[in-house]
TIVO-2410 file (N, C-alpha, C; in nm, 3 decimals):
# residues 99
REC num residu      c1      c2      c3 atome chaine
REC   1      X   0.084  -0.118   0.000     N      A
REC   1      X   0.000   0.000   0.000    CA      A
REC   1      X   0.089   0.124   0.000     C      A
REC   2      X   0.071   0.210  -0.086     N      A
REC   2      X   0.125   0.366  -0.066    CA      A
REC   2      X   0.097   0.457   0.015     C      A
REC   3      X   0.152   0.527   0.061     N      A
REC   3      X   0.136   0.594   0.221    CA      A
REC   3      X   0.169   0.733   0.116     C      A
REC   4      X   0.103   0.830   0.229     N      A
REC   4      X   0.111   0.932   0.153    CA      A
REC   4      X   0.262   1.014   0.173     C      A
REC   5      X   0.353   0.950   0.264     N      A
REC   5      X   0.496   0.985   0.239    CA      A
REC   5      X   0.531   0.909   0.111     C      A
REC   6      X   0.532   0.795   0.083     N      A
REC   6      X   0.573   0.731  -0.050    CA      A
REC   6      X   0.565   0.845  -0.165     C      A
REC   7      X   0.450   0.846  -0.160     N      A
REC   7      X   0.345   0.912  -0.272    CA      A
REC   7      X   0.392   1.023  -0.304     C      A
REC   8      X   0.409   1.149  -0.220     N      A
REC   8      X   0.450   1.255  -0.239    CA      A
REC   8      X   0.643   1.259  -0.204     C      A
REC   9      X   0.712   1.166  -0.216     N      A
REC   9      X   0.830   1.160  -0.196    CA      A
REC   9      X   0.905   1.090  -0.371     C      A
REC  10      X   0.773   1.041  -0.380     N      A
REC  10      X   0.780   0.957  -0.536    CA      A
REC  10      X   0.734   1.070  -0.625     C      A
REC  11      X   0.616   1.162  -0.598     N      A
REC  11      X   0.621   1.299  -0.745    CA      A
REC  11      X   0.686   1.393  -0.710     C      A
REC  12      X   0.758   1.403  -0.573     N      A
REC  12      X   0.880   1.505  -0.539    CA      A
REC  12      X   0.981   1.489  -0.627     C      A
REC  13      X   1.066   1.338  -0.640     N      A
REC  13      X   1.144   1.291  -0.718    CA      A
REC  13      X   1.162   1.261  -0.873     C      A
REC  14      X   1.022   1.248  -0.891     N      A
REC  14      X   0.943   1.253  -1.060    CA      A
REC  14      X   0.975   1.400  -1.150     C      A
REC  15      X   0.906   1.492  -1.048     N      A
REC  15      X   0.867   1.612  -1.116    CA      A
REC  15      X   1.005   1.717  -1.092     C      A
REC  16      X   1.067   1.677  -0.935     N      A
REC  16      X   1.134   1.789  -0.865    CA      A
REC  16      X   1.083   1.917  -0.801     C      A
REC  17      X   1.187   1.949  -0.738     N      A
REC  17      X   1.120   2.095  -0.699    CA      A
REC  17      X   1.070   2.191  -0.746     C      A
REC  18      X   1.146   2.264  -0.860     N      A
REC  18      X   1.063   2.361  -0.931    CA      A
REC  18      X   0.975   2.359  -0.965     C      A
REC  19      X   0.916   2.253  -1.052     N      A
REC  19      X   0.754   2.221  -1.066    CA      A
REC  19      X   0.678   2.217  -0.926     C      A
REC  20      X   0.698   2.135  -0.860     N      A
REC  20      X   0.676   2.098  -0.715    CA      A
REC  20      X   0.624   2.228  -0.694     C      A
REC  21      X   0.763   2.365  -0.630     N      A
REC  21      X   0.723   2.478  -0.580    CA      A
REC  21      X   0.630   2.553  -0.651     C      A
REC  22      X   0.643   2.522  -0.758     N      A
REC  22      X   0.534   2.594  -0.866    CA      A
REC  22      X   0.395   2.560  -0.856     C      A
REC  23      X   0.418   2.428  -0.863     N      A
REC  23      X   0.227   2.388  -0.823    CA      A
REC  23      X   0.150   2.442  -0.712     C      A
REC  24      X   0.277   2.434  -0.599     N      A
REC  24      X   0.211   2.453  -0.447    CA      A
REC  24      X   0.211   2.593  -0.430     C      A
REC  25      X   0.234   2.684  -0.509     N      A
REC  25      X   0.191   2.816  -0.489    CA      A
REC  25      X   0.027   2.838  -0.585     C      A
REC  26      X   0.052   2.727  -0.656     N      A
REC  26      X  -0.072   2.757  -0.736    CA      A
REC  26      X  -0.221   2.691  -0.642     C      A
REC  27      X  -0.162   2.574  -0.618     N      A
REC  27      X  -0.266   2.496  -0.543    CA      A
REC  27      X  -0.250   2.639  -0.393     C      A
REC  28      X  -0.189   2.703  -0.349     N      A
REC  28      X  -0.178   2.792  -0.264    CA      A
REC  28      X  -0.307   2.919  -0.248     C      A
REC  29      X  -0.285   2.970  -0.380     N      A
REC  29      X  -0.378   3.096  -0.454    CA      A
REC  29      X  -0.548   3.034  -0.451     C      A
REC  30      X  -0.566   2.918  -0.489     N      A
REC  30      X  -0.633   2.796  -0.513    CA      A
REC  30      X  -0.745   2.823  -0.412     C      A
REC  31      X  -0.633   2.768  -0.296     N      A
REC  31      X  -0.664   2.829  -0.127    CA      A
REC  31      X  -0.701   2.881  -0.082     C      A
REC  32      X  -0.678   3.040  -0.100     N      A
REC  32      X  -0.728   3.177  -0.041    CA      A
REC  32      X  -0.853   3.173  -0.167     C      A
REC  33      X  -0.847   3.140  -0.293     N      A
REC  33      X  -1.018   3.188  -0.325    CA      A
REC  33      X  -1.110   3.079  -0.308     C      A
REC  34      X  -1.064   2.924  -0.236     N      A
REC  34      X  -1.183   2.887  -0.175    CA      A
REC  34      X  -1.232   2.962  -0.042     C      A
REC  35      X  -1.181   2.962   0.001     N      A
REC  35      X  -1.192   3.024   0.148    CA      A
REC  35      X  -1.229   3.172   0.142     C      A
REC  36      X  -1.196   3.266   0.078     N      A
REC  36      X  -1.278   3.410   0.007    CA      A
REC  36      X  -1.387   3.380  -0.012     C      A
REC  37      X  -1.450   3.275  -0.160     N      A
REC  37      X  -1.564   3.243  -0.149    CA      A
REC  37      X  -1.653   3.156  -0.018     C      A
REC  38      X  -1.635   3.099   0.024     N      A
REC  38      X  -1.650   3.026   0.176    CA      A
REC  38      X  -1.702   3.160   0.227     C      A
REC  39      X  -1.617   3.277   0.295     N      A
REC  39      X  -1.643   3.420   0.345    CA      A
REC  39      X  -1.740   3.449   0.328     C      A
REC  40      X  -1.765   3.452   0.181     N      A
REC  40      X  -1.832   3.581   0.118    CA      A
REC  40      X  -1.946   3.538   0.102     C      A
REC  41      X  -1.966   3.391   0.075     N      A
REC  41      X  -2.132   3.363   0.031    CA      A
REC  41      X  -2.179   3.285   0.270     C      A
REC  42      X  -2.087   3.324   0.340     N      A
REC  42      X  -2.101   3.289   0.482    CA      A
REC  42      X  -2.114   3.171   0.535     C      A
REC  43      X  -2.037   3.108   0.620     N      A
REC  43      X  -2.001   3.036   0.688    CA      A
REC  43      X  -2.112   2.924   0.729     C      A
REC  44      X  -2.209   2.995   0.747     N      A
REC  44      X  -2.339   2.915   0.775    CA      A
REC  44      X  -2.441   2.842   0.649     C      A
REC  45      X  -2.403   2.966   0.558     N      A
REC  45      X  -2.493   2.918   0.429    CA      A
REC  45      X  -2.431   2.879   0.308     C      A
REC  46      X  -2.292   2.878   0.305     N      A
REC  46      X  -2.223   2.845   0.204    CA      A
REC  46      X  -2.288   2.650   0.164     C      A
REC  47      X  -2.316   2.697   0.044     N      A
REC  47      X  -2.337   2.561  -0.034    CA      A
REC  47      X  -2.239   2.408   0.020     C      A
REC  48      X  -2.334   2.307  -0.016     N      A
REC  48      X  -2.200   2.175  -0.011    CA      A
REC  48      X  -2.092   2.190  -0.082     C      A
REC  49      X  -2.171   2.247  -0.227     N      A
REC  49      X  -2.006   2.242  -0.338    CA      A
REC  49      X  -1.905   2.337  -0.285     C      A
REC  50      X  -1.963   2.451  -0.236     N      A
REC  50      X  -1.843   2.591  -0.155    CA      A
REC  50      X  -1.746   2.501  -0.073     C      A
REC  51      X  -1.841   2.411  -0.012     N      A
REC  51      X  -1.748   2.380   0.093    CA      A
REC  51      X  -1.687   2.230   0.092     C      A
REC  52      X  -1.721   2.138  -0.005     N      A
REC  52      X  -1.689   2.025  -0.125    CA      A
REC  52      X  -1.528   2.100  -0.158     C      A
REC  53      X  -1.545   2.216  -0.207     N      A
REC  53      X  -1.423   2.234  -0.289    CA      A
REC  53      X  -1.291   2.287  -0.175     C      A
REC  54      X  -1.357   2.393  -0.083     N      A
REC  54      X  -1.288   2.416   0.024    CA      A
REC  54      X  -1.199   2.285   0.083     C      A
REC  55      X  -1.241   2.178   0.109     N      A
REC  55      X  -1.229   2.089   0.168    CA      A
REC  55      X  -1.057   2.033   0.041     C      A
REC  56      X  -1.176   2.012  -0.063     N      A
REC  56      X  -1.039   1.987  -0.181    CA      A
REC  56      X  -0.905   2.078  -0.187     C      A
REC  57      X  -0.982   2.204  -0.175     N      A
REC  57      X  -0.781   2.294  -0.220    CA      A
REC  57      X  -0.732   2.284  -0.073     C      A
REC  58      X  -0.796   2.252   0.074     N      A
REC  58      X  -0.654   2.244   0.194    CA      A
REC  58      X  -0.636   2.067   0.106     C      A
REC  59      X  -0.701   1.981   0.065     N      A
REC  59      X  -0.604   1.858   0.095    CA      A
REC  59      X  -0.470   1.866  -0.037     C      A
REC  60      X  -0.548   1.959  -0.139     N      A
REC  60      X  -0.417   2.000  -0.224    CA      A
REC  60      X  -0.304   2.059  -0.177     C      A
REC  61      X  -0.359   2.167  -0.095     N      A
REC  61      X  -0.240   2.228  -0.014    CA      A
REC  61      X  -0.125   2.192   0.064     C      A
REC  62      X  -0.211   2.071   0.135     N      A
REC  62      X  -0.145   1.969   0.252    CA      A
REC  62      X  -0.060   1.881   0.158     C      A
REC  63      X  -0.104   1.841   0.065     N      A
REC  63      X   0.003   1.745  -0.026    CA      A
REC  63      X   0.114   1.788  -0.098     C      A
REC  64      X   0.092   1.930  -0.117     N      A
REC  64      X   0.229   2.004  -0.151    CA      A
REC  64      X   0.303   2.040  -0.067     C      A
REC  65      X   0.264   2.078   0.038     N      A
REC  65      X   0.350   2.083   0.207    CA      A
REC  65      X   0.416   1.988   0.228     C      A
REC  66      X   0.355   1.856   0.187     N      A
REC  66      X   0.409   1.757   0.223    CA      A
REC  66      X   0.526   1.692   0.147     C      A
REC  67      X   0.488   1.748   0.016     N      A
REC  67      X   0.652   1.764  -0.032    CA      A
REC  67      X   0.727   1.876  -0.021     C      A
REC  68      X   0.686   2.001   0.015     N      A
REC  68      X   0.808   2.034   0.045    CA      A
REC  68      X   0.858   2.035   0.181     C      A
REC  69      X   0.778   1.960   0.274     N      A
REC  69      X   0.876   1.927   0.395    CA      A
REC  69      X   0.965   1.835   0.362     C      A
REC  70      X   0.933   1.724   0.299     N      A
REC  70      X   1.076   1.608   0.260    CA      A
REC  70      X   1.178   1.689   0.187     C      A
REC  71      X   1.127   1.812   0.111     N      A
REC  71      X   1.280   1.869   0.053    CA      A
REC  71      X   1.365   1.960   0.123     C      A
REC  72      X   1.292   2.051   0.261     N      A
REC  72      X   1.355   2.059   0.272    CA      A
REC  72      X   1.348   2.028   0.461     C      A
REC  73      X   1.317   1.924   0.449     N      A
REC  73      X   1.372   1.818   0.597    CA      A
REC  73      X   1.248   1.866   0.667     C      A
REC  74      X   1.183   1.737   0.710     N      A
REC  74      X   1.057   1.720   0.812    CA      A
REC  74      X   1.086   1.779   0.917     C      A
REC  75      X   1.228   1.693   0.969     N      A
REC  75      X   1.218   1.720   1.173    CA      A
REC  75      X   1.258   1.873   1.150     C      A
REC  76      X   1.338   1.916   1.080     N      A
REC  76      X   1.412   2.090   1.115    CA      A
REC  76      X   1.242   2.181   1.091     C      A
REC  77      X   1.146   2.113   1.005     N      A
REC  77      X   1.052   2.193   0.997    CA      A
REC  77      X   0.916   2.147   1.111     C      A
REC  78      X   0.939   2.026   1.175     N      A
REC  78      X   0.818   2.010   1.291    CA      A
REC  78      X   0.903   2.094   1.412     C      A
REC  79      X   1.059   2.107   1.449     N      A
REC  79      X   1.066   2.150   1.557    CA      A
REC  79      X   1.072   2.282   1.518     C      A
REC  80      X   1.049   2.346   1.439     N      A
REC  80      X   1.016   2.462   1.438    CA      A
REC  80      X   0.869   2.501   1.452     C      A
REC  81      X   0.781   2.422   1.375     N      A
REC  81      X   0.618   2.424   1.443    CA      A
REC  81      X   0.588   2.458   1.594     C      A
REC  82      X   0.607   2.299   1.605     N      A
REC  82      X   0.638   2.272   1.759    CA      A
REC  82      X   0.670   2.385   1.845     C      A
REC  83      X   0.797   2.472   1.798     N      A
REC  83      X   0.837   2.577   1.882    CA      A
REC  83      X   0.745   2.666   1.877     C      A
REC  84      X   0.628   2.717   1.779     N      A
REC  84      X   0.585   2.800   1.693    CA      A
REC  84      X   0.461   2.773   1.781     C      A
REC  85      X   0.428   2.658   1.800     N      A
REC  85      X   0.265   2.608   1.855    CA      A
REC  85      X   0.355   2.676   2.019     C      A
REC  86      X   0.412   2.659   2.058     N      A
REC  86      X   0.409   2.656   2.208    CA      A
REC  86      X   0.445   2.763   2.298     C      A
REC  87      X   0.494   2.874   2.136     N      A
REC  87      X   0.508   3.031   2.156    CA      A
REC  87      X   0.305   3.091   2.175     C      A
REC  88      X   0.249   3.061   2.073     N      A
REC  88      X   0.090   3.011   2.059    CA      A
REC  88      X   0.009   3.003   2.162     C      A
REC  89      X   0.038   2.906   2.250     N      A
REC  89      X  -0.008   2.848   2.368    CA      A
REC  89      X   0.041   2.980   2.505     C      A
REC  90      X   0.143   2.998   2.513     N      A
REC  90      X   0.257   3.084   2.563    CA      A
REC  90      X   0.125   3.211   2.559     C      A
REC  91      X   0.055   3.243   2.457     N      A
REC  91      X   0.023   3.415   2.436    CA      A
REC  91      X  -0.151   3.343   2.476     C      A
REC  92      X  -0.212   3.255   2.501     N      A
REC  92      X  -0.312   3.192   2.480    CA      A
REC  92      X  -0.314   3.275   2.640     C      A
REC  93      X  -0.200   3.160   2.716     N      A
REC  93      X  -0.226   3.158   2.815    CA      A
REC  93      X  -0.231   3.300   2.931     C      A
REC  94      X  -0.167   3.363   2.871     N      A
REC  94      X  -0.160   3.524   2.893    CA      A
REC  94      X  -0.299   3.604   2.897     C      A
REC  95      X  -0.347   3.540   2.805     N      A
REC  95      X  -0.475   3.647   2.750    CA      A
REC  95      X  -0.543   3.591   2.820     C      A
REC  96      X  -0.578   3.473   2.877     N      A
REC  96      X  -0.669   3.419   2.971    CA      A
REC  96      X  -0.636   3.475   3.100     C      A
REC  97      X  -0.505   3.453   3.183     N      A
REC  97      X  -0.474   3.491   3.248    CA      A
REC  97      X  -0.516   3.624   3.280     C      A
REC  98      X  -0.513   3.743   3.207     N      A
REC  98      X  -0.585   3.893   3.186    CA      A
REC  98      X  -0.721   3.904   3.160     C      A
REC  99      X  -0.817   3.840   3.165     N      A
REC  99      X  -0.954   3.808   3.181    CA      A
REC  99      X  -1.002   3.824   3.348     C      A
***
């Protein structure tokens, strides 16, 4: 069975990066006008297909992330998340705290 590291480590290697980076800015743009439309026709009443497609450009998005974390290295880019989520949490807890 293909795992979706295989998968996207196999059209990382197929296509390369430049295409790669190229798509995932496109599948990127993709992104912000599902989610614009999502906005604009509202959150509550947006159609199945609004939100059918929404659903489609993050898993496009996520699959180009996902190659370019293998290019340019998973762990250097989760412990930077990681650090990123817990700076996050860090300002969460502040603002509650000031309540």
């Amino acid at each position: 069975m293909n795992t979706i590291e295989e998968i996207s480590k196999e059209a990382l290697t197929f296509w390369g990066y430049e295409p790669q980076s190229t798509m995932a800015i496109e599948e990127m743009g993709e992104l912000i006008k599902a989610l614009c439309k999502y906005k604009r026709y509202g959150y509550d009443k947006s159609s199945q297909e609004i939100k059918n497609n929404l659903l489609e450009e993050i898993a496009d998005v996520h699959n180009m992330i996902d190659q370019l974390e293998i290019y340019f290295g998973v762990e250097e880019i989760t412990k930077i998340r990681v650090d990123k989520l817990n700076r996050t949490k860090e300002r969460i807890n502040k603002l509650k705290e000031e309540k």
